[in-house]
N, C-alpha and C positions, 0 to 999 in steps of 0.2 A: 311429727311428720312434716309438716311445714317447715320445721326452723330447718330443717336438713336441706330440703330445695333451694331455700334461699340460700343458705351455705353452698350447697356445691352450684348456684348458679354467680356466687359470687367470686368461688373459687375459676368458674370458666371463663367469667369477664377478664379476673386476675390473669391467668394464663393466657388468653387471646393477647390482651394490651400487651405479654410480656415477648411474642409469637410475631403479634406487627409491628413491633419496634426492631425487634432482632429484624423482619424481614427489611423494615425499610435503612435500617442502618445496612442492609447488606447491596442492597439495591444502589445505596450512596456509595458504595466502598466500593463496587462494580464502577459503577460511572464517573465517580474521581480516577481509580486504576486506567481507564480506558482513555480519558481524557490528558492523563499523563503523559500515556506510551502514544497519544497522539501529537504531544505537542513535542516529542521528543525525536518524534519522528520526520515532523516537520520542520524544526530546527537543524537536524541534519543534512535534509533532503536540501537546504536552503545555505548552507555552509559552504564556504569556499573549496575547505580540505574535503568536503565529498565533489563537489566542483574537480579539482585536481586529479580525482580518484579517478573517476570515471571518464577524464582526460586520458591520464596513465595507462588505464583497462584500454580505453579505444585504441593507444599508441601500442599497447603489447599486442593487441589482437592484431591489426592491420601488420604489424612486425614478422609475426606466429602465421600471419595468410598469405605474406609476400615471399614464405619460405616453404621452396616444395613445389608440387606438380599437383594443377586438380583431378579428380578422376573426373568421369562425365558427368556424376549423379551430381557433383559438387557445381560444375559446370553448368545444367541445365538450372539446379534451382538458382544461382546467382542471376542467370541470363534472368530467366523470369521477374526476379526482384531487382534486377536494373533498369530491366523494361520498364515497370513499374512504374517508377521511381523519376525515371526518362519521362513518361509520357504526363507525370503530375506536372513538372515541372518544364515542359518543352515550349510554354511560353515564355516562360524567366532566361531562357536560352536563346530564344528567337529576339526576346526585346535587346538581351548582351549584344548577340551579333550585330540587330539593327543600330544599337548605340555607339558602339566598337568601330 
């Protein structure tokens, strides 16, 4: 009766060590995966040709908004987000003129 306990408790030792190794090799394979798609992320983000891109995108968009008639609604929220944008900046405006 004894020898059995000991067996199936060394059979669970056996399994657990086989159970945290999977787990922590998985845990590694997560956090290498993630650190990859982070650095690759960040390498793009810091490239030229995404530089470019998003040069290009602003140049098409502002192209794509100068063609056409706005309606009001398109109208009002612009007004609002120039507002904005005007009143951050309305000292970098005021020193322009005073330096001009």
């Amino acid at each position: 009766m004894e020898f059995n306990f000991l067996n199936d408790k060394k059979k669970f030792f056996k399994y657990f060590a086989i159970f945290f190794t999977f787990l922590i090799f998985i845990i590694f394979l997560i956090n290498f995966t993630f650190g990859l798609i982070q650095n690759k992320i960040v390498s793009i983000v810091n490239s030229g040709k995404f530089e470019n891109y998003l040069l290009y995108r602003l140049d098409h968009y502002l192209e794509k908004a100068g063609q056409g008639e706005l309606s009001q609604q398109e109208i009002d929220k612009y007004s609002i987000i120039l507002d904005k944008v005007y009143k951050k900046y309305k000292p970098v405006v005021d020193n322009l003129k005073k330096n001009n």
